[in-house]
C-alpha positions as CSV (number, residue, x, y, z in Angstrom):
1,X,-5.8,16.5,1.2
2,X,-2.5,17.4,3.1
3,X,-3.8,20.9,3.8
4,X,-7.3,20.1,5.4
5,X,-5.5,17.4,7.2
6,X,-3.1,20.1,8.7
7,X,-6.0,22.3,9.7
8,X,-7.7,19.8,11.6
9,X,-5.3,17.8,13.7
10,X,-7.1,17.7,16.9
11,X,-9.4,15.0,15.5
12,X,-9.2,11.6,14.0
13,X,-11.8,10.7,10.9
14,X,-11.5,6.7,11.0
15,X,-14.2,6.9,7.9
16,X,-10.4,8.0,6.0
17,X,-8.6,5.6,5.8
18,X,-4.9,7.5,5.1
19,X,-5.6,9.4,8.4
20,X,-5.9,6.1,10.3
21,X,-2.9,4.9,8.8
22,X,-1.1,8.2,10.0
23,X,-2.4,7.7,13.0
24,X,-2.1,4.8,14.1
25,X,1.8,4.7,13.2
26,X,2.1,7.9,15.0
27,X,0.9,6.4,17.8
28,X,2.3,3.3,17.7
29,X,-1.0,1.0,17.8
30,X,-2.9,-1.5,15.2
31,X,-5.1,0.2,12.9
32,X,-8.0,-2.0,14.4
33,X,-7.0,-1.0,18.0
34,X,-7.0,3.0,17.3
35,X,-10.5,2.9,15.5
36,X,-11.9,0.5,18.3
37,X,-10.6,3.3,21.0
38,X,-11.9,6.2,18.6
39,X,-15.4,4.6,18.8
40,X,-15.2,4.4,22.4
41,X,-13.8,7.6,23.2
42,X,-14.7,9.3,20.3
43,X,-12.3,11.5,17.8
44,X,-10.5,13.6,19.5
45,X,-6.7,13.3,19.5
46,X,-6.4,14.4,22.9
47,X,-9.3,11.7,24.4
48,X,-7.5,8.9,22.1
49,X,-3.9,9.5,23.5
50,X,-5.7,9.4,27.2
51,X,-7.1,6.3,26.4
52,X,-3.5,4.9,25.2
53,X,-1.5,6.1,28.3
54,X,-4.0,4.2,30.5
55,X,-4.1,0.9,29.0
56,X,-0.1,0.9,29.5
């Protein structure tokens, strides 16, 4: 699990639910806020963090 999850960090799979937990800590939002942003902006890291930064 650990090593396909380090191969493929560019994208977020909100079907798993350890890598929302990651993720959302890492990011420092609720678990129901990153997957709402994921199915807006879709799974990639770098469109999720965008999204972040400009609701700050």
């Amino acid at each position: 699990m650990v090593d396909l999850f380090q191969r493929d960090r560019s994208h977020i799979h909100v079907d798993k639910e350890w890598e929302v937990a990651y993720w959302s800590k890492k990011l420092g939002i609720p678990r129901e806020t990153l997957v709402e942003i994921v199915n807006e902006v879709g799974p990639v890291v770098e469109n999720v963090v965008r999204k972040i930064k400009s609701l700050h």
